[in-house]
CHARMM-style PDB file with segment names, atoms N, HN, CA, C and O in Angstrom:
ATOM      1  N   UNK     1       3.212  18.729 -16.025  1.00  0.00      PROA
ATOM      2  CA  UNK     1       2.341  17.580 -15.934  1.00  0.00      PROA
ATOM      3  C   UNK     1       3.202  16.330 -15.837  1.00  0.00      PROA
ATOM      4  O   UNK     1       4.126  16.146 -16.630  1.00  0.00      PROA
ATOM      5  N   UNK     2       2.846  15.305 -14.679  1.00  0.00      PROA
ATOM      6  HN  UNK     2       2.096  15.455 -14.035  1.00  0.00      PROA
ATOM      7  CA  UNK     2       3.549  14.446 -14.723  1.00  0.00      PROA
ATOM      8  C   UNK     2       2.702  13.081 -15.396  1.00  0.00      PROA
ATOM      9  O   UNK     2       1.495  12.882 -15.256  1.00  0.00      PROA
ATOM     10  N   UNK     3       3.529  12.330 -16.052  1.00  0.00      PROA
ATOM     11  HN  UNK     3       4.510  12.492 -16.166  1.00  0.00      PROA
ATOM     12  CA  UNK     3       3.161  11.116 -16.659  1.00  0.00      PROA
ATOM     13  C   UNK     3       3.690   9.392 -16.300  1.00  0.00      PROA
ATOM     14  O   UNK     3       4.821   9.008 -16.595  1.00  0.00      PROA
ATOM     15  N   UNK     4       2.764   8.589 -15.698  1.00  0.00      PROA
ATOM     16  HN  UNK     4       1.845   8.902 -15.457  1.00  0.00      PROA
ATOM     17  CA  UNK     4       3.531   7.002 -15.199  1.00  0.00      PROA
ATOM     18  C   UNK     4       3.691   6.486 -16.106  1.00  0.00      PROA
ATOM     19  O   UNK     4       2.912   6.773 -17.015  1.00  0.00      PROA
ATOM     20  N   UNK     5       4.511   5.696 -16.320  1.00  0.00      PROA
ATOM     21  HN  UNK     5       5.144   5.463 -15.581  1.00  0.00      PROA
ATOM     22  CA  UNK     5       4.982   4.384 -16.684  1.00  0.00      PROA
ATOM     23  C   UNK     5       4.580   3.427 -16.235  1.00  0.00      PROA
ATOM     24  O   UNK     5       5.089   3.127 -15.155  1.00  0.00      PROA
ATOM     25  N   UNK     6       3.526   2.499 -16.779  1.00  0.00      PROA
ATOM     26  HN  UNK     6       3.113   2.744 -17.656  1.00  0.00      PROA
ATOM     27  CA  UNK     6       2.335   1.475 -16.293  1.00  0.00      PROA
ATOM     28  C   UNK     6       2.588   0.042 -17.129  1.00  0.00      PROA
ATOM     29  O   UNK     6       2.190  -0.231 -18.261  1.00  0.00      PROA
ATOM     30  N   UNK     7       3.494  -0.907 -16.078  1.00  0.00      PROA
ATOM     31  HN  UNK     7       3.818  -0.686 -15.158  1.00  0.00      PROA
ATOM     32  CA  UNK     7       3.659  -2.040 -16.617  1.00  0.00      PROA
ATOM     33  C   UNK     7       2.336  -3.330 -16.037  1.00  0.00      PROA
ATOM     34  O   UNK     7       1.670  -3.663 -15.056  1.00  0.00      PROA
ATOM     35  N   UNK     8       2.566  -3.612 -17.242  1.00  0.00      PROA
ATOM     36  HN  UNK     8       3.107  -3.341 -18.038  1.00  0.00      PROA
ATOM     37  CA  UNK     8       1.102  -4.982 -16.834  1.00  0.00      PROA
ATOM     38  C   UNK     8       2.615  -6.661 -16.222  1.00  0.00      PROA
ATOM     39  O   UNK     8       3.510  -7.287 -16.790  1.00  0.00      PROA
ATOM     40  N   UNK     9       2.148  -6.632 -15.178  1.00  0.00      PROA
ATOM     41  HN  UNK     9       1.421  -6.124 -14.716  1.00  0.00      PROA
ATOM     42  CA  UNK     9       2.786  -7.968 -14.514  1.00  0.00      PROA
ATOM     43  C   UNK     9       2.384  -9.246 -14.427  1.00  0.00      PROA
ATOM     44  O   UNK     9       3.105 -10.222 -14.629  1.00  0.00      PROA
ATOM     45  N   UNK    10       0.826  -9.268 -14.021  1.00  0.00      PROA
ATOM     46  HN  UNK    10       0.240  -8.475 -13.856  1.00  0.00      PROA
ATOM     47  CA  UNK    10       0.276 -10.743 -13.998  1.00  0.00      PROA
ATOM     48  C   UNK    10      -1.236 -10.119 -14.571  1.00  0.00      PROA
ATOM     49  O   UNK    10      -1.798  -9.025 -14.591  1.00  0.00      PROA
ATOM     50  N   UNK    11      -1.571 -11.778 -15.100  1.00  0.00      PROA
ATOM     51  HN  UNK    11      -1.114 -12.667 -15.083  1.00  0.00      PROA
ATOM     52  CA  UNK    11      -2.532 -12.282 -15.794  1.00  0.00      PROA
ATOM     53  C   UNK    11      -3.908 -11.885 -15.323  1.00  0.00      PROA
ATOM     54  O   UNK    11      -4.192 -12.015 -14.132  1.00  0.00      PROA
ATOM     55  N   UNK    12      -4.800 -11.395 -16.212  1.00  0.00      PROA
ATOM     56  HN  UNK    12      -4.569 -11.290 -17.179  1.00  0.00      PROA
ATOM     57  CA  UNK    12      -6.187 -11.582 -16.163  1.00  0.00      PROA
ATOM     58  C   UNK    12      -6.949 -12.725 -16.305  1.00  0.00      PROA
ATOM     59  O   UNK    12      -8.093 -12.641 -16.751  1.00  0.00      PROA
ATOM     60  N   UNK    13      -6.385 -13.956 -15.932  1.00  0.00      PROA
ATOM     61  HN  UNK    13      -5.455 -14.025 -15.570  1.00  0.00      PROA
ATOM     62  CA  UNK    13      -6.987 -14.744 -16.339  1.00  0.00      PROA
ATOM     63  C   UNK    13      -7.963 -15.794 -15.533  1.00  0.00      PROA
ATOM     64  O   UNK    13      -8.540 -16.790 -15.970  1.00  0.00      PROA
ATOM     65  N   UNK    14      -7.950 -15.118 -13.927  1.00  0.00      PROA
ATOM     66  HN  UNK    14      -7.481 -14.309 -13.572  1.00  0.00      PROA
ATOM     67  CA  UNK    14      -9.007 -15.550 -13.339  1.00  0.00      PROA
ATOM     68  C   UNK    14      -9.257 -14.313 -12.123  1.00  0.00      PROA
ATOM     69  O   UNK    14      -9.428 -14.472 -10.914  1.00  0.00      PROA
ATOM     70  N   UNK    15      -9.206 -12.907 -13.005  1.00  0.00      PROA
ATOM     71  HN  UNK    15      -9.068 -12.778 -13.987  1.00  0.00      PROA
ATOM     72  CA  UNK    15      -9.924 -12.169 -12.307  1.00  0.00      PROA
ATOM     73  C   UNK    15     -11.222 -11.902 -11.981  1.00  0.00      PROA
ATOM     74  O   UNK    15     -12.022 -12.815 -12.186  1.00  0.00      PROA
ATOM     75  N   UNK    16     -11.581 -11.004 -11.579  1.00  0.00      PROA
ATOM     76  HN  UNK    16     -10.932 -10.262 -11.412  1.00  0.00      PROA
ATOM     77  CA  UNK    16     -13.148 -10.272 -11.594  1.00  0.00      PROA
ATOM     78  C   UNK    16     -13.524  -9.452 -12.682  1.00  0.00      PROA
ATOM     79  O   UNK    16     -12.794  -8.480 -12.872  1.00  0.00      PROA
ATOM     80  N   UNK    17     -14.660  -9.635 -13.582  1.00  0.00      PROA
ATOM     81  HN  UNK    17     -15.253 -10.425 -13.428  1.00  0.00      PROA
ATOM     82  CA  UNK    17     -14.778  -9.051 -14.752  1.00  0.00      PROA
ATOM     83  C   UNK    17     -14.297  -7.527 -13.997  1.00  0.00      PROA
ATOM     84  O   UNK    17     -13.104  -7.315 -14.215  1.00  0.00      PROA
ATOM     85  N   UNK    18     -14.875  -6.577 -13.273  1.00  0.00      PROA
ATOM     86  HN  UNK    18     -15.844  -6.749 -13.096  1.00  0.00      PROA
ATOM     87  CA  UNK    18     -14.418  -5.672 -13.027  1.00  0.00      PROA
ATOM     88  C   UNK    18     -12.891  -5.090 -13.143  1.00  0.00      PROA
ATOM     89  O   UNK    18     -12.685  -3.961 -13.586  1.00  0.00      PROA
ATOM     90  N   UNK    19     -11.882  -5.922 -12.724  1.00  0.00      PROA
ATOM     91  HN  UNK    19     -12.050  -6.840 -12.364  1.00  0.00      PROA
ATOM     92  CA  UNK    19     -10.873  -5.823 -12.831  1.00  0.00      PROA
ATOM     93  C   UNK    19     -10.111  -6.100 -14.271  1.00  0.00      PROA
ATOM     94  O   UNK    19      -9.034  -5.509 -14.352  1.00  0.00      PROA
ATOM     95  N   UNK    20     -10.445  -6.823 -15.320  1.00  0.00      PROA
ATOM     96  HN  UNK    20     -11.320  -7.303 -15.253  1.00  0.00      PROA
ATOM     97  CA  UNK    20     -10.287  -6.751 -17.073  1.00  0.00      PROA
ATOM     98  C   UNK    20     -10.869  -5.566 -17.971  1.00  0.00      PROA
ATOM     99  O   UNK    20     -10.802  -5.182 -19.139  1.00  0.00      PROA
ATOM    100  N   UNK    21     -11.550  -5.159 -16.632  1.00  0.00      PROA
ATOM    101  HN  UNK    21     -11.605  -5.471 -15.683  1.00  0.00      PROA
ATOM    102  CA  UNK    21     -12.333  -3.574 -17.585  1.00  0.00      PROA
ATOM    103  C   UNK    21     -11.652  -2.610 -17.190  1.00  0.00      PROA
ATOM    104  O   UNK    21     -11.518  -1.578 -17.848  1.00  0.00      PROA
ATOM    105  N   UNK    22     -11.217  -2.783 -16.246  1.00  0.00      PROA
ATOM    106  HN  UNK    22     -11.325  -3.621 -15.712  1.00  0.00      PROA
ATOM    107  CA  UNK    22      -9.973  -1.781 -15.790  1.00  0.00      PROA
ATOM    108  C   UNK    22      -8.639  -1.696 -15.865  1.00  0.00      PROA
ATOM    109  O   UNK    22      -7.979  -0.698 -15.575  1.00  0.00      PROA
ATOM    110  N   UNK    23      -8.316  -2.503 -16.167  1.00  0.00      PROA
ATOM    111  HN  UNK    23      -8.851  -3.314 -16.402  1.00  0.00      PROA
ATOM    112  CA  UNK    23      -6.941  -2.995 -16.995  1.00  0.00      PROA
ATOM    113  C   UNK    23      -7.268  -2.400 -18.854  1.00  0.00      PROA
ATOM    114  O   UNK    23      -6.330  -2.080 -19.584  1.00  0.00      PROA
ATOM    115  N   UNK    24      -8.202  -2.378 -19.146  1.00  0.00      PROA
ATOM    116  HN  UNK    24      -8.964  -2.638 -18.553  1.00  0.00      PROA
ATOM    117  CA  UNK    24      -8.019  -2.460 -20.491  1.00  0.00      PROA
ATOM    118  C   UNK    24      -8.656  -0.881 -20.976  1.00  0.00      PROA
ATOM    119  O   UNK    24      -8.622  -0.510 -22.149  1.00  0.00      PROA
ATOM    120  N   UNK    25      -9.383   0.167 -19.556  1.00  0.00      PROA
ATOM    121  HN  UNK    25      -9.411  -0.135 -18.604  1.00  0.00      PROA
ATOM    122  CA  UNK    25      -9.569   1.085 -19.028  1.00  0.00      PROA
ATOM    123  C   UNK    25      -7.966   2.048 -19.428  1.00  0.00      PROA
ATOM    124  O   UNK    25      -7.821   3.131 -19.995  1.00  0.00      PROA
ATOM    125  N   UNK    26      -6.767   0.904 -18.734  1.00  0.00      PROA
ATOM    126  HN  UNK    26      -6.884   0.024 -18.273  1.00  0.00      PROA
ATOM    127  CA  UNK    26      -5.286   1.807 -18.464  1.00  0.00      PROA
ATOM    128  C   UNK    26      -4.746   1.466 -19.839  1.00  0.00      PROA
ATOM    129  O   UNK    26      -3.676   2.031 -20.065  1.00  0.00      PROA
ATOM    130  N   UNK    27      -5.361   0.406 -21.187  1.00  0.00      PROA
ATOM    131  HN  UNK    27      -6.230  -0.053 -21.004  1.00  0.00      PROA
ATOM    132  CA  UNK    27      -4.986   0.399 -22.333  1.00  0.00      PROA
ATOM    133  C   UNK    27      -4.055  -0.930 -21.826  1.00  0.00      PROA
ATOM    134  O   UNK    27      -3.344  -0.835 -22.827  1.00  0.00      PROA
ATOM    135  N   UNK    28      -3.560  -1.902 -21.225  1.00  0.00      PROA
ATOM    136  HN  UNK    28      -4.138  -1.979 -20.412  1.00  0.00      PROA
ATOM    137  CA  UNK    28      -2.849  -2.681 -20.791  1.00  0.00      PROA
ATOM    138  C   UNK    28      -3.743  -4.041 -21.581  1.00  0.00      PROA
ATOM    139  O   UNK    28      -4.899  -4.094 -21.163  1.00  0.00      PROA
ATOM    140  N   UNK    29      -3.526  -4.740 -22.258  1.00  0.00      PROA
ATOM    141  HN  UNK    29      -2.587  -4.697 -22.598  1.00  0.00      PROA
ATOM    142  CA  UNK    29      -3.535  -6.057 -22.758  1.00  0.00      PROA
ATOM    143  C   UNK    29      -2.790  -7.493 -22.646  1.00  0.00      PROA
ATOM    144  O   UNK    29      -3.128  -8.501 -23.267  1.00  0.00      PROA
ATOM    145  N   UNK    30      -2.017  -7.421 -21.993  1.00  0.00      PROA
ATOM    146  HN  UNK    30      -1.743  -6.603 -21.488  1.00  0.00      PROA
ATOM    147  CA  UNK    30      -1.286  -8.651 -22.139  1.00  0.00      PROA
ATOM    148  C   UNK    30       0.273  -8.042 -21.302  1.00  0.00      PROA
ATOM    149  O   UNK    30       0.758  -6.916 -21.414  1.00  0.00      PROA
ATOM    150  N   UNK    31       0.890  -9.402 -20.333  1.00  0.00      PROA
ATOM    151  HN  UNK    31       0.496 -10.316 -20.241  1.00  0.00      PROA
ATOM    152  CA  UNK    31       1.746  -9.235 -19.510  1.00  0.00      PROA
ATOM    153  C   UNK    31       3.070  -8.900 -20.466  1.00  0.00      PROA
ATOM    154  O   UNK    31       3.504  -9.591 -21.388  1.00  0.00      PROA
ATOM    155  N   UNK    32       3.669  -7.404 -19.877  1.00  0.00      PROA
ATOM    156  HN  UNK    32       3.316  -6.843 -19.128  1.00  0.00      PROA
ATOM    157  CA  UNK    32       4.863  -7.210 -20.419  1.00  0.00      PROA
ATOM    158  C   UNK    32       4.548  -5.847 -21.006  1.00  0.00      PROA
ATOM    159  O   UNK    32       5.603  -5.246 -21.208  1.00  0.00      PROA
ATOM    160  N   UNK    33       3.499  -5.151 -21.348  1.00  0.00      PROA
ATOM    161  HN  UNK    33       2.642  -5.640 -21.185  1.00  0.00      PROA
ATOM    162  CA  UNK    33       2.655  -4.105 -21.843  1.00  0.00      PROA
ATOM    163  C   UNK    33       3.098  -3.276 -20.913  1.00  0.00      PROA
ATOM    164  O   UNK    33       3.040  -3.621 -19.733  1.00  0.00      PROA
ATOM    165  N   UNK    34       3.646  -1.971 -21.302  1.00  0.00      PROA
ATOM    166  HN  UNK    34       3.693  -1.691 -22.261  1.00  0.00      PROA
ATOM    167  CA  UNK    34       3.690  -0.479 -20.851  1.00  0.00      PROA
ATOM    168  C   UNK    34       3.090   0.275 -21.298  1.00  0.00      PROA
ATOM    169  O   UNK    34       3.356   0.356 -22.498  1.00  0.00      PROA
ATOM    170  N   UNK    35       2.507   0.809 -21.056  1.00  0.00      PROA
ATOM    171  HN  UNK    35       2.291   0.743 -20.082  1.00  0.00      PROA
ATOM    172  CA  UNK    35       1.453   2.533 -21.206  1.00  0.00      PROA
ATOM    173  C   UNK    35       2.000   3.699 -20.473  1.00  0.00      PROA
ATOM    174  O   UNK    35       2.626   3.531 -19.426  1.00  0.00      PROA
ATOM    175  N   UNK    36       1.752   5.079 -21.065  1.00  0.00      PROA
ATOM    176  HN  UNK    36       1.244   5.215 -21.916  1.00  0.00      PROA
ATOM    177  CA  UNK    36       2.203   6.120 -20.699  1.00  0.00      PROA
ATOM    178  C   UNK    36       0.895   6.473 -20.251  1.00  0.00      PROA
ATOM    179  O   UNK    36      -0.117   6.228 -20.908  1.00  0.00      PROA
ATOM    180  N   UNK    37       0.899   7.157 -18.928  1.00  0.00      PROA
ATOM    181  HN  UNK    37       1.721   7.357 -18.394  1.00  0.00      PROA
ATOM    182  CA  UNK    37      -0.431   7.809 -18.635  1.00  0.00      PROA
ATOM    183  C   UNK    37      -0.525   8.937 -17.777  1.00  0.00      PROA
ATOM    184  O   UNK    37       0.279   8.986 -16.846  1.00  0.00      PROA
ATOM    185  N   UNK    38      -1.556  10.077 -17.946  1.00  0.00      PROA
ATOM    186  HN  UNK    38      -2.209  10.037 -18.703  1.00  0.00      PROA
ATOM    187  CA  UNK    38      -1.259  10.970 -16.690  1.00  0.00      PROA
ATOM    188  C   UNK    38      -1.408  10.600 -15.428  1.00  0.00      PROA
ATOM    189  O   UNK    38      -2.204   9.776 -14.978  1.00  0.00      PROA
ATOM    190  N   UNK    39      -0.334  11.462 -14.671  1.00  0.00      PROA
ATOM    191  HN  UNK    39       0.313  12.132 -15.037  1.00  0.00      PROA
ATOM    192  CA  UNK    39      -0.874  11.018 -12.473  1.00  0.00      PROA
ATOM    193  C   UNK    39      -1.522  11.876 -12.698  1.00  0.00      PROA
ATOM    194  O   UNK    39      -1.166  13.006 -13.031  1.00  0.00      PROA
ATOM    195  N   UNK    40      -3.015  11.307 -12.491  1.00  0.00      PROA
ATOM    196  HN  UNK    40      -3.305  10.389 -12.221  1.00  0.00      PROA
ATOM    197  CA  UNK    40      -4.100  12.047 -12.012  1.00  0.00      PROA
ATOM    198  C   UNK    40      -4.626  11.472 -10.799  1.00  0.00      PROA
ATOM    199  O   UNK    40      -3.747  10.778 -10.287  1.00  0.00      PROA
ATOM    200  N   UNK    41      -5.880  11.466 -10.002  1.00  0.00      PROA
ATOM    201  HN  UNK    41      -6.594  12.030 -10.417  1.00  0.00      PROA
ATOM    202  CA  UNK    41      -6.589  10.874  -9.144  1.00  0.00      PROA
ATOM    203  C   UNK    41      -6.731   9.215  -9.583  1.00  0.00      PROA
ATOM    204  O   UNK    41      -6.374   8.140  -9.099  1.00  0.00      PROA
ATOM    205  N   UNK    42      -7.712   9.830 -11.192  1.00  0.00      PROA
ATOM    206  HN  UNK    42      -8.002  10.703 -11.585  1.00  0.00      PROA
ATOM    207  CA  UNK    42      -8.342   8.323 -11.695  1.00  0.00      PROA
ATOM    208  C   UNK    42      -7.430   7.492 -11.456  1.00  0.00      PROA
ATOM    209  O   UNK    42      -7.356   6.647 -10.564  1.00  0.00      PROA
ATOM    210  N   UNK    43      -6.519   7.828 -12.528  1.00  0.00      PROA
ATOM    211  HN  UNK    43      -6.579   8.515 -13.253  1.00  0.00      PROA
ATOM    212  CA  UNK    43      -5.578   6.529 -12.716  1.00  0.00      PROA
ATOM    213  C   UNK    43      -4.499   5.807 -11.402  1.00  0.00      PROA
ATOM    214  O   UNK    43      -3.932   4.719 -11.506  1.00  0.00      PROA
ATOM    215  N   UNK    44      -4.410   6.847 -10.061  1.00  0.00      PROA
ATOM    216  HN  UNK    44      -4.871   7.730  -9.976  1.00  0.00      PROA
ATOM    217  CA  UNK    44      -3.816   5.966  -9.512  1.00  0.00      PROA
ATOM    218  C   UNK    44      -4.762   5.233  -8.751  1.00  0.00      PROA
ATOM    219  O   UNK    44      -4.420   4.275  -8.058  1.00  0.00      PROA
ATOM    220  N   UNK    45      -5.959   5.638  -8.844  1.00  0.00      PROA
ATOM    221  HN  UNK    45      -6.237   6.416  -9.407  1.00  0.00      PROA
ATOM    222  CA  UNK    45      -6.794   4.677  -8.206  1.00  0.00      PROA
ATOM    223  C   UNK    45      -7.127   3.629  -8.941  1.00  0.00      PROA
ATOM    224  O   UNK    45      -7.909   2.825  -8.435  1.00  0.00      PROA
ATOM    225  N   UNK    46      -6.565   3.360 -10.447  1.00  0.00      PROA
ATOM    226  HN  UNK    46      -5.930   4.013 -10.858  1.00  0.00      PROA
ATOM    227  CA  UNK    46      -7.053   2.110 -11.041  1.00  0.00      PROA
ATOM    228  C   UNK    46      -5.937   1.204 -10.152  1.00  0.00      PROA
ATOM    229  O   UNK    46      -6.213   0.264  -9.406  1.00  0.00      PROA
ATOM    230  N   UNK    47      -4.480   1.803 -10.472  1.00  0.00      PROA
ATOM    231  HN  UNK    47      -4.257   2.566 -11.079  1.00  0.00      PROA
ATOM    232  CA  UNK    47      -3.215   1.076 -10.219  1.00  0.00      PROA
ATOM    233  C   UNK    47      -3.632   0.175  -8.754  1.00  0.00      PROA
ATOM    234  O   UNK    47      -3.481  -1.020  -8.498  1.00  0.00      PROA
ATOM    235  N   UNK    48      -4.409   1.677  -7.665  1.00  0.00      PROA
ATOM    236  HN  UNK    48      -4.531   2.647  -7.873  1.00  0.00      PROA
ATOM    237  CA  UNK    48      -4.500   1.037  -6.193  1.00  0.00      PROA
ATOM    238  C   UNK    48      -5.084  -0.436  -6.334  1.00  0.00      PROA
ATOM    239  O   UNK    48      -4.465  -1.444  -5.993  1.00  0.00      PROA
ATOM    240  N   UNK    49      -6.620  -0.419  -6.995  1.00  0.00      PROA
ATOM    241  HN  UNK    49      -7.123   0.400  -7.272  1.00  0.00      PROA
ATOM    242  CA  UNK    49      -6.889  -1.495  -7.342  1.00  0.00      PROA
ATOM    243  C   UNK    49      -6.480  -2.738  -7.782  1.00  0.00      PROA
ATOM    244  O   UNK    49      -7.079  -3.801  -7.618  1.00  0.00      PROA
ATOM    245  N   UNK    50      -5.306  -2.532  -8.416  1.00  0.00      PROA
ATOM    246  HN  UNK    50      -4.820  -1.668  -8.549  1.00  0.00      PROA
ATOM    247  CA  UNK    50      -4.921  -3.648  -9.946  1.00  0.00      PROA
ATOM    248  C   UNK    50      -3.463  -3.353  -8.922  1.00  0.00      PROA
ATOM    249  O   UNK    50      -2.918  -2.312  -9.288  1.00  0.00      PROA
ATOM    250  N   UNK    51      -2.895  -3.878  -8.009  1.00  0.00      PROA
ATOM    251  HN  UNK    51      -3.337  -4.724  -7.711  1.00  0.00      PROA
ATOM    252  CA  UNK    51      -1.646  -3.302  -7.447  1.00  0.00      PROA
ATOM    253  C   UNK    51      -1.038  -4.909  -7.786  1.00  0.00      PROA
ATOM    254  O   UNK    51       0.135  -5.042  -8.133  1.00  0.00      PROA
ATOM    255  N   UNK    52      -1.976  -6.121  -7.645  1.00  0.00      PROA
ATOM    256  HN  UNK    52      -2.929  -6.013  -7.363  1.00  0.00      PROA
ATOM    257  CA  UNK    52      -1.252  -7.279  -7.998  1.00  0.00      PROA
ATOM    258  C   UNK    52      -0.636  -7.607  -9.346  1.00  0.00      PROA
ATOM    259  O   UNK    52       0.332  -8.328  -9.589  1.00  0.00      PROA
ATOM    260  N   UNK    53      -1.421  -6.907 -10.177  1.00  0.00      PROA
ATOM    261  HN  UNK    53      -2.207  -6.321  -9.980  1.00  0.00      PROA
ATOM    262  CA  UNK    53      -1.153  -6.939 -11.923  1.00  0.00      PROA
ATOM    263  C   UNK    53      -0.218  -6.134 -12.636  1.00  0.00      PROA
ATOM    264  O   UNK    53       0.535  -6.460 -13.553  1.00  0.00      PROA
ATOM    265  N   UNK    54      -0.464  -4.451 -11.782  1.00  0.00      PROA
ATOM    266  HN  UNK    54      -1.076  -4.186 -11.037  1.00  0.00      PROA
ATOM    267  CA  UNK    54       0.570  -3.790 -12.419  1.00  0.00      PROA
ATOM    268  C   UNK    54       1.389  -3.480 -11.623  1.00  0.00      PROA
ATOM    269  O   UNK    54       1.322  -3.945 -10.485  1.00  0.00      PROA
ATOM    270  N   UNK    55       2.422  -2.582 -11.998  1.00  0.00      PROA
ATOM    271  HN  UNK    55       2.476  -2.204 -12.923  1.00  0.00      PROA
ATOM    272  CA  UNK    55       3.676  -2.063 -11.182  1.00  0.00      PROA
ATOM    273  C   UNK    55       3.766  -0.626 -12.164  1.00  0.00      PROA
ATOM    274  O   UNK    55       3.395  -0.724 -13.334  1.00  0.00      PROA
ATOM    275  N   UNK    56       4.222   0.577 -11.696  1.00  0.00      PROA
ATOM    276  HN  UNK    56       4.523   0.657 -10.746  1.00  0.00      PROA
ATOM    277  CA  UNK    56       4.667   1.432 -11.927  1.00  0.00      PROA
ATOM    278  C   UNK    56       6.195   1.473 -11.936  1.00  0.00      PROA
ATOM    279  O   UNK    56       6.872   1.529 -10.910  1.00  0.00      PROA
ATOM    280  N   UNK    57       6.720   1.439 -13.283  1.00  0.00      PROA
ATOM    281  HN  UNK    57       6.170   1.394 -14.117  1.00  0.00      PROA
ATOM    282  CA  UNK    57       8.015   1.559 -13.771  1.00  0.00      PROA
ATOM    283  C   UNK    57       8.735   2.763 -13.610  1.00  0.00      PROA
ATOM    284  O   UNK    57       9.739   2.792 -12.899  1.00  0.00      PROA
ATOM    285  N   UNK    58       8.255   3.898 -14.288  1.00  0.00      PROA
ATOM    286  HN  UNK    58       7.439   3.875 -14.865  1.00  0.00      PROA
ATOM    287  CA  UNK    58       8.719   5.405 -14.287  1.00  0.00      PROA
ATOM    288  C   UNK    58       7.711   6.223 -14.166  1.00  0.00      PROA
ATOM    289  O   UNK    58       6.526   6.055 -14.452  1.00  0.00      PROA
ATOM    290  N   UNK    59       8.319   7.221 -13.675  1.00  0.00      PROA
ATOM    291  HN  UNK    59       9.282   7.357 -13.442  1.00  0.00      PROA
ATOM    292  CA  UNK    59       7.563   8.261 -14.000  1.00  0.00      PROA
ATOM    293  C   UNK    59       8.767   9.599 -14.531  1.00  0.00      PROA
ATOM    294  O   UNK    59       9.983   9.546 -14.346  1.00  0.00      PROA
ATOM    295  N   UNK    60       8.020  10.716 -15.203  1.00  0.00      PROA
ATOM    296  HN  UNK    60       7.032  10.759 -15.353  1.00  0.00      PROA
ATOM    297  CA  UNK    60       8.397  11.440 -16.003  1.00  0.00      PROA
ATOM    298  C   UNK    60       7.854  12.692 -16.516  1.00  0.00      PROA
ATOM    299  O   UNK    60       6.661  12.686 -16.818  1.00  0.00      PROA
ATOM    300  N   UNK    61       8.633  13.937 -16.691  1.00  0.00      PROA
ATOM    301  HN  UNK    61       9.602  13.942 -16.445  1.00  0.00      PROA
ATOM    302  CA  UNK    61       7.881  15.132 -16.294  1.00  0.00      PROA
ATOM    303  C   UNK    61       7.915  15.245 -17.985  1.00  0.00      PROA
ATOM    304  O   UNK    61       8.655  14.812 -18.868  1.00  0.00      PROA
ATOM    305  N   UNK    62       6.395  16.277 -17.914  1.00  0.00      PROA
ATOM    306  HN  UNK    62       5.794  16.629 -17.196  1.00  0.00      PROA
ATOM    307  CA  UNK    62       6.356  16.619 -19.555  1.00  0.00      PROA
ATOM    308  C   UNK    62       6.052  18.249 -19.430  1.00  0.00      PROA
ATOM    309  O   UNK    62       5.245  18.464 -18.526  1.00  0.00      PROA
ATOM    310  N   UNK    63       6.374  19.111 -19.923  1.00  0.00      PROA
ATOM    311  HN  UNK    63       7.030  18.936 -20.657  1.00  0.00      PROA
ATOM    312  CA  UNK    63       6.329  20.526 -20.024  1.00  0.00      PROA
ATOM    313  C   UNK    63       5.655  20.899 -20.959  1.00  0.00      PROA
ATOM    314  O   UNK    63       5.910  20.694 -22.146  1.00  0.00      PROA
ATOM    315  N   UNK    64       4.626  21.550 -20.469  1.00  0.00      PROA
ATOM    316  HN  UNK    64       4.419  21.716 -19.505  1.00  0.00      PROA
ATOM    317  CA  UNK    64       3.139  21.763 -21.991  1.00  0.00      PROA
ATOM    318  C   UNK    64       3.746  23.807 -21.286  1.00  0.00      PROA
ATOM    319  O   UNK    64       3.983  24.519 -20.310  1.00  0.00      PROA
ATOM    320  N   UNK    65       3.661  23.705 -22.892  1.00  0.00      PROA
ATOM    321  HN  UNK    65       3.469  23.127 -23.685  1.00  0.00      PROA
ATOM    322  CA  UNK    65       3.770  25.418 -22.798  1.00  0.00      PROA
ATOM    323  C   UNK    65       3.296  25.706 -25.017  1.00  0.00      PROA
ATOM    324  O   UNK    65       2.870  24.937 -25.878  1.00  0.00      PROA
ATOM    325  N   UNK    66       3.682  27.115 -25.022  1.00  0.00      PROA
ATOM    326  HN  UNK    66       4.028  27.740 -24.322  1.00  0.00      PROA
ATOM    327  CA  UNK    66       3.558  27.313 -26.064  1.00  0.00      PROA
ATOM    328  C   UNK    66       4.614  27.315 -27.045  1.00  0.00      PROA
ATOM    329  O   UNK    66       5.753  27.778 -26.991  1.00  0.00      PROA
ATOM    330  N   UNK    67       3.908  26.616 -28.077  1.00  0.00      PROA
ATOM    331  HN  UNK    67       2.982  26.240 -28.120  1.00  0.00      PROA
ATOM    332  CA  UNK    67       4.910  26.624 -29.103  1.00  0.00      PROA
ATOM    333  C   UNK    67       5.416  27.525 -29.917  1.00  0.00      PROA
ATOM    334  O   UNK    67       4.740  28.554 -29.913  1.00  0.00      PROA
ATOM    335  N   UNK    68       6.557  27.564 -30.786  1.00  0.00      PROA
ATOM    336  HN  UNK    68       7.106  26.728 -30.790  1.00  0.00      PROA
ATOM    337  CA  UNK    68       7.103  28.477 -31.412  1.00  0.00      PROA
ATOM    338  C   UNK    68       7.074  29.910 -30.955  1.00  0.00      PROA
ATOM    339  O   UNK    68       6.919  30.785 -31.807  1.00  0.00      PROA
ATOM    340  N   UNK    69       7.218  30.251 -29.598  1.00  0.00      PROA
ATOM    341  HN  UNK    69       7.343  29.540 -28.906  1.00  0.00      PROA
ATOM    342  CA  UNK    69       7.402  31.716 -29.276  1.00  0.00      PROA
ATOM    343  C   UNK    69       8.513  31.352 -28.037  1.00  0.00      PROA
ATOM    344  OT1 UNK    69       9.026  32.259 -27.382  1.00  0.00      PROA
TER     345      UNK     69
END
């Protein structure tokens, strides 16, 4: 499973309510904010949206298996 690195860049502060619900949708509050999140569909379609606000920093593989065997 892969996981982004979701930096918040510019301001909500004369967006479209739509676009503060979706920012806060990716857990992002305030410029300088990183979130870990899965690449799924949803979420890169928030990013497509919000492409002026955020930037994708990293991305990073996570290995789900079973434990202790």
């Amino acid at each position: 499973m892969k996981k982004l690195l979701i930096k918040q860049v510019g301001s909500t502060a004369r967006c479209h309510q739509k676009q503060v619900l979706y920012m806060k949708s990716l857990g992002l509050r305030r410029i300088g904010d990183i979130v870990e999140r899965v690449d799924n569909q949803i979420n890169r379609k928030l990013i497509e949206k919000l492409h002026h606000l955020v930037k994708v920093v990293g991305e990073k593989q996570v290995i789900v298996g079973k434990e202790g065997k």
